[in-house]
BAROPA-527174 format. One record per residue: x, y, z of N, C-alpha, C in turn. Coordinates in pm, whole numbers, padded with zeros to 5 digits, always signed. Example, Ala and Ser with C-alpha at 12.3 -4.5 7.8 and 13.67 -1.06 7.14 Angstrom:
// BAROPA-527174
+01319-00569+00780+01230-00450+00780+01320-00330+00780
+01285-00225+00708+01367-00106+00714+01290+00003+00787
// end
This chain:
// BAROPA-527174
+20752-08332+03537+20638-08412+03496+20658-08559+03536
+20756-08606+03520+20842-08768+03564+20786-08789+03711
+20843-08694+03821+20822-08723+03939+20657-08664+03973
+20549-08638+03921+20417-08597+03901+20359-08717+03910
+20420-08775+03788+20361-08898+03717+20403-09010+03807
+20544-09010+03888+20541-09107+03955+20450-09160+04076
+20482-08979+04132+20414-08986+04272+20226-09018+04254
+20129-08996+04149+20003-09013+04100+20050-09177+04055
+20090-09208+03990+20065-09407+03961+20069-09420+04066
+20191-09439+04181+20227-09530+04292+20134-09528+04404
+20060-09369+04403+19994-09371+04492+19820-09454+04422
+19829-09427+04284+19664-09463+04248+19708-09629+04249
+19803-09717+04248+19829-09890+04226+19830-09891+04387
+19869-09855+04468+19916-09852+04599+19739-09857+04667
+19653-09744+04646+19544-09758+04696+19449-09882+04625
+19443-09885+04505+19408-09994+04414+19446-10122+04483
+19546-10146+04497+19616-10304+04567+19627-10321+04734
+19572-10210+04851+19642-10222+04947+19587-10347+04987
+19448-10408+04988+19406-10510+05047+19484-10642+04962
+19508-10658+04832+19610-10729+04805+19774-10757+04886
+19799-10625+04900+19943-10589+04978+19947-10635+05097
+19824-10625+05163+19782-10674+05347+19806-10803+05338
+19708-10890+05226+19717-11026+05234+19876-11073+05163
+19942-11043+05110+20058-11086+05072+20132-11060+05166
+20192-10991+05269+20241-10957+05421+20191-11063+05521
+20069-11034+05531+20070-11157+05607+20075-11320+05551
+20096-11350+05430+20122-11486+05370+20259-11501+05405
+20329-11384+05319+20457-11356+05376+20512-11406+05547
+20440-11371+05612+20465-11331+05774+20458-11511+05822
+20337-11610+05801+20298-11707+05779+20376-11817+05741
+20444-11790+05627+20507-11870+05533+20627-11902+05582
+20702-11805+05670+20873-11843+05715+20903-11768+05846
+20947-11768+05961+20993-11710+06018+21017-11564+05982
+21017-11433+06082+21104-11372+06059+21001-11217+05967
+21038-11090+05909+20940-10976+05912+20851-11038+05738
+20772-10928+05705+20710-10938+05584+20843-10890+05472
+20885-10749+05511+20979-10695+05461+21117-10712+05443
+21154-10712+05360+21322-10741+05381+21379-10604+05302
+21458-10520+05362+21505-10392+05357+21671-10453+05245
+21666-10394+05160+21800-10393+05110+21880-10285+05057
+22016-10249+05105+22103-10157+05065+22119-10143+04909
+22040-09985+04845+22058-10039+04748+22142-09894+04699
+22152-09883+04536+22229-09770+04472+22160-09677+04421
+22162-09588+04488+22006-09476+04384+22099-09390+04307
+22025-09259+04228+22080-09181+04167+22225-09108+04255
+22310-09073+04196+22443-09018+04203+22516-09166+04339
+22491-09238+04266+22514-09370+04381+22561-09349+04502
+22435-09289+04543+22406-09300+04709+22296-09387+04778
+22322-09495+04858+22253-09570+04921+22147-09564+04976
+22024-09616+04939+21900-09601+05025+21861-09757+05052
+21755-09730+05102+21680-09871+05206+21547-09908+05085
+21607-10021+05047+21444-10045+04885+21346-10187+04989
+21271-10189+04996+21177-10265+05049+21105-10388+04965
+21114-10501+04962+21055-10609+04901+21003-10709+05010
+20872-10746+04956+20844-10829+05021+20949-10974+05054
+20916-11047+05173+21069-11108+05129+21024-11275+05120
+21126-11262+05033+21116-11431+04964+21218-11549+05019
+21285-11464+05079+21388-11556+05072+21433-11580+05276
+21510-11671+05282+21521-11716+05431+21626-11565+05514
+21607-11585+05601+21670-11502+05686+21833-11502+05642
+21876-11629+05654+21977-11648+05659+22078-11639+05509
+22001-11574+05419+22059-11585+05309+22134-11470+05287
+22249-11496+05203+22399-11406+05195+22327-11276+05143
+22354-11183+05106+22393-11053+05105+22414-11012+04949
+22380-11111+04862+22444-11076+04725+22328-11095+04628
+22318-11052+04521+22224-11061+04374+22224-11237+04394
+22077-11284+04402+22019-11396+04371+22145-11501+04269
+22169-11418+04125+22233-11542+04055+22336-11572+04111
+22400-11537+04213+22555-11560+04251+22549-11666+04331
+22439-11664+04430+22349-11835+04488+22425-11963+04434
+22500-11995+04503+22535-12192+04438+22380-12213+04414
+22309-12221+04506+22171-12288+04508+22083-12192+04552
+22020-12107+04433+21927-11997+04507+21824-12059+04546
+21776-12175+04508+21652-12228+04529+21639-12303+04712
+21741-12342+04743+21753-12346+04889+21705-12278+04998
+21744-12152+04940+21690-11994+05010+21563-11965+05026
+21453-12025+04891+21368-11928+04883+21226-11980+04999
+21142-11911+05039+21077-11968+05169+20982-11975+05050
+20850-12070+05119+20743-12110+05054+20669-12005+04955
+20694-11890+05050+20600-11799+04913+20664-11739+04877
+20794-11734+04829+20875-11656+04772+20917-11696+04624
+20884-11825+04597+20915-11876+04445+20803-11811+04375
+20675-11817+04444+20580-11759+04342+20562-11558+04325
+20633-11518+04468+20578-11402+04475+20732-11317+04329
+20843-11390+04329+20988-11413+04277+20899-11419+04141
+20844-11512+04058+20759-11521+03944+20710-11471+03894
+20640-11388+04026+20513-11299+03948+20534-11152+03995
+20649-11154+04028+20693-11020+04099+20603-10922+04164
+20509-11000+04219+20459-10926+04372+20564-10898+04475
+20666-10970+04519+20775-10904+04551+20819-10752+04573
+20783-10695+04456+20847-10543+04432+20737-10516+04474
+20601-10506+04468+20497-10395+04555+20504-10289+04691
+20619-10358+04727+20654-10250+04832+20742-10129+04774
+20805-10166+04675+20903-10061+04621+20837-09889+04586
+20651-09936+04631+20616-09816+04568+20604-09722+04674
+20643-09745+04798+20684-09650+04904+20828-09613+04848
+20896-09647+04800+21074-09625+04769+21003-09470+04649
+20923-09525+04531+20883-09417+04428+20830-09248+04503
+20747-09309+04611+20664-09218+04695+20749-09140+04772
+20891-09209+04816+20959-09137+04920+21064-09059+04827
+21059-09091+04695+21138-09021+04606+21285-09066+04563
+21298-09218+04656+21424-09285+04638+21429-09366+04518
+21312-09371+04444+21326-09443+04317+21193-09387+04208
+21204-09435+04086+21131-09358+03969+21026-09493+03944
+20947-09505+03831+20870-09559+03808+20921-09640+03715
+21006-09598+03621+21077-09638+03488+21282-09576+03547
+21371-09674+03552+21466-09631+03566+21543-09743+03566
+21681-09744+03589+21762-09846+03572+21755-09874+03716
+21735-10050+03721+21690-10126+03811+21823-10080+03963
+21790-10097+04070+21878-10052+04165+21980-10149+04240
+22127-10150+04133+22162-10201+04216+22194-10237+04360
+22278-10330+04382+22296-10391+04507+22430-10304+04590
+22438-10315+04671+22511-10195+04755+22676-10265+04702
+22691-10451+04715+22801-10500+04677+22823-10528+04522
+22755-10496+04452+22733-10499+04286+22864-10372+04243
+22971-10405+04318+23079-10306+04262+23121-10273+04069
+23120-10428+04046+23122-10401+03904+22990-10327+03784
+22906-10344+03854+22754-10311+03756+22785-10139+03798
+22803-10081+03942+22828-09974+03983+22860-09844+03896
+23043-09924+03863+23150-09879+03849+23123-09921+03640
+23077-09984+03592+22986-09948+03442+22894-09882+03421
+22795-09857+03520+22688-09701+03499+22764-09605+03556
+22864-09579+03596+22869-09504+03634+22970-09429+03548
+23026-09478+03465+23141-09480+03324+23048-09396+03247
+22923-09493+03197+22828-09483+03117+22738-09338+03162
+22763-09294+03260+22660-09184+03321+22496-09214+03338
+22464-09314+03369+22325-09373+03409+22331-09356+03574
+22443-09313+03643+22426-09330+03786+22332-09209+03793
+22371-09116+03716+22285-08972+03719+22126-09022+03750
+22075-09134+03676+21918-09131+03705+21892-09169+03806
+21748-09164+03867+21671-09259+03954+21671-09389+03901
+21716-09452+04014+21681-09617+03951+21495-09635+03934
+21485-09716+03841+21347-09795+03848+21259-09910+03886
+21143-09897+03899+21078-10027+03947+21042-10165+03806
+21089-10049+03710+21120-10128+03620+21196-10068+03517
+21254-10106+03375+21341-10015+03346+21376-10098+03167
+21422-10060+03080+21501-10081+02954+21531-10196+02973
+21626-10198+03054+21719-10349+03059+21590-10447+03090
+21530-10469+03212+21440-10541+03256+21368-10590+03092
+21280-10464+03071+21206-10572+02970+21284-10654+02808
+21410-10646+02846+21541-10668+02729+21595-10783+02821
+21535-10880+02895+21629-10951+02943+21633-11020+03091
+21600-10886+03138+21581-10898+03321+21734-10989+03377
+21668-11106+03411+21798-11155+03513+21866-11251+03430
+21861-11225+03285+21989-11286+03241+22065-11206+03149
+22059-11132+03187+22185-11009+03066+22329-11016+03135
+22423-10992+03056+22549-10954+03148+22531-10860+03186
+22631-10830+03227+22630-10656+03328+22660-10568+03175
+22812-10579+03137+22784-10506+02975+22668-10439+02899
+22553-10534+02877+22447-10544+02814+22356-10467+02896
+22354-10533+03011+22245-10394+03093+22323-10292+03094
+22427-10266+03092+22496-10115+03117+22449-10040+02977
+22445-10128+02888+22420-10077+02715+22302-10043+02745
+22199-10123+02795+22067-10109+02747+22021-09956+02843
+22048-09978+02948+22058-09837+03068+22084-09706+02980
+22207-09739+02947+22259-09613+02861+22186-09539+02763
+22146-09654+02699+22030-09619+02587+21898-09573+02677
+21860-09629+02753+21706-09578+02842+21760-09360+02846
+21924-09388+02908+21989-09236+02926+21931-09163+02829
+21980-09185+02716+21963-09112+02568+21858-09122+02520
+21735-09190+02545+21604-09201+02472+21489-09105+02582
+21542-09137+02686+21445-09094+02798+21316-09040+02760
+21130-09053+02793+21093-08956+02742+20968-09021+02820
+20847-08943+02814+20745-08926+02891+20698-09116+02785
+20689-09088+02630+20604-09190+02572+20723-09303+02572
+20848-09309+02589+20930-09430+02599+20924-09502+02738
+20859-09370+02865+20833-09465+02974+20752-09545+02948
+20664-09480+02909+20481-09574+02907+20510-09730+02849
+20580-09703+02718+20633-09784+02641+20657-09931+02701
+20767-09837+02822+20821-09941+02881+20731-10013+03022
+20647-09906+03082+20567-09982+03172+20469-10071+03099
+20390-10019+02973+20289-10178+02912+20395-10267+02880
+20530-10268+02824+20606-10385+02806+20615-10466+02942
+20611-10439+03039+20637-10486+03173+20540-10557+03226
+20459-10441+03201+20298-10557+03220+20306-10676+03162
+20333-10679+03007+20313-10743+02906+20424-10867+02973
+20503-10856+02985+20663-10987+03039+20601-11053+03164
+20549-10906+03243+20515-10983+03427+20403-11090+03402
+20296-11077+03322+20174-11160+03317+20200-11265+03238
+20354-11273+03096+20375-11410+03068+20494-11430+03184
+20523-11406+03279+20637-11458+03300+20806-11483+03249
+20818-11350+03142+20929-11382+03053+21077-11324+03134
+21148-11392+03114+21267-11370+03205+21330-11378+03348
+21220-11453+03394+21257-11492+03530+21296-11594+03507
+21440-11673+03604+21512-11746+03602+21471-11818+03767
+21444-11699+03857+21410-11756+03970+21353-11701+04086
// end
């Protein structure tokens, strides 16, 4: 029913937004040198690597690692990437990742291919077992300022609660954070 439900949202927001999606690609395309997309190595279920797609915010030339690790993430980010970073238009591409079956709708967010330590704590915890999500437990508990600990807790718990009405739960909470803006750092 999970992957039903995924593949019906992503595709009904996906047709709903594509003329949104067109014009954010090409703002994207406009705004900095270089593609709309920026492909990143990420950790899916039984942590095996797939290709997650975000619009991209940030300069070509930027390192390889999770945003907070940045001396100066703000250096990086190209003109439309602080706002698309804000309001997380950013992730709209991720819903080809849901569609292709490399990620869930609700799951623990996907780490980074070099995120050895966050890895090697879900994976203790047994959260590697899920699909990561386009949004997830931890996210609306915090997003980009939890320790790794704390998201590993909160993941864990998403493990053990799992359920058709705790997703929902968690996608209106998401709505609810993305439209104030709560927890973005950058």
């Amino acid at each position: 029913m999970k992957r039903a439900f995924d593949v019906t949202f992503a595709l009904l927001v996906g047709l709903v937004l594509l003329l949104p999606i067109g014009l954010i690609a090409l703002w994207v395309r406009r705004s900095s040198p270089g593609p709309a997309l920026y492909w990143s190595d990420r950790v899916g279920r039984d942590n095996q690597l797939f290709k997650m797609p975000k619009f991209r915010s940030m300069r070509l030339d930027t390192p390889a690692v999770a945003t907070h690790l940045l001396s100066d993430p703000e250096k990086y980010l190209t003109s439309a990437g602080s706002f698309l970073r804000k309001s997380s238009l950013d992730e709209l591409p991720q819903l080809w990742s849901i569609l292709k079956g490399d990620m869930s709708l609700v799951g623990p967010r996907p780490a980074l291919f070099n995120q050895t330590d966050l890895i090697e704590a879900r994976t203790q915890a047994g959260v590697h077992r899920l699909p990561p999500g386009l949004t997830g437990w931890a996210q609306i508990n915090g997003r980009d300022e939890l320790p790794i600990p704390q998201k590993v807790r909160l993941d864990a718990e998403y493990l053990a609660k799992q359920s058709f009405w705790f997703d929902l739960k968690i996608i209106f909470l998401t709505a609810w954070r993305v439209l104030r803006r709560d927890g973005v750092t950058h």
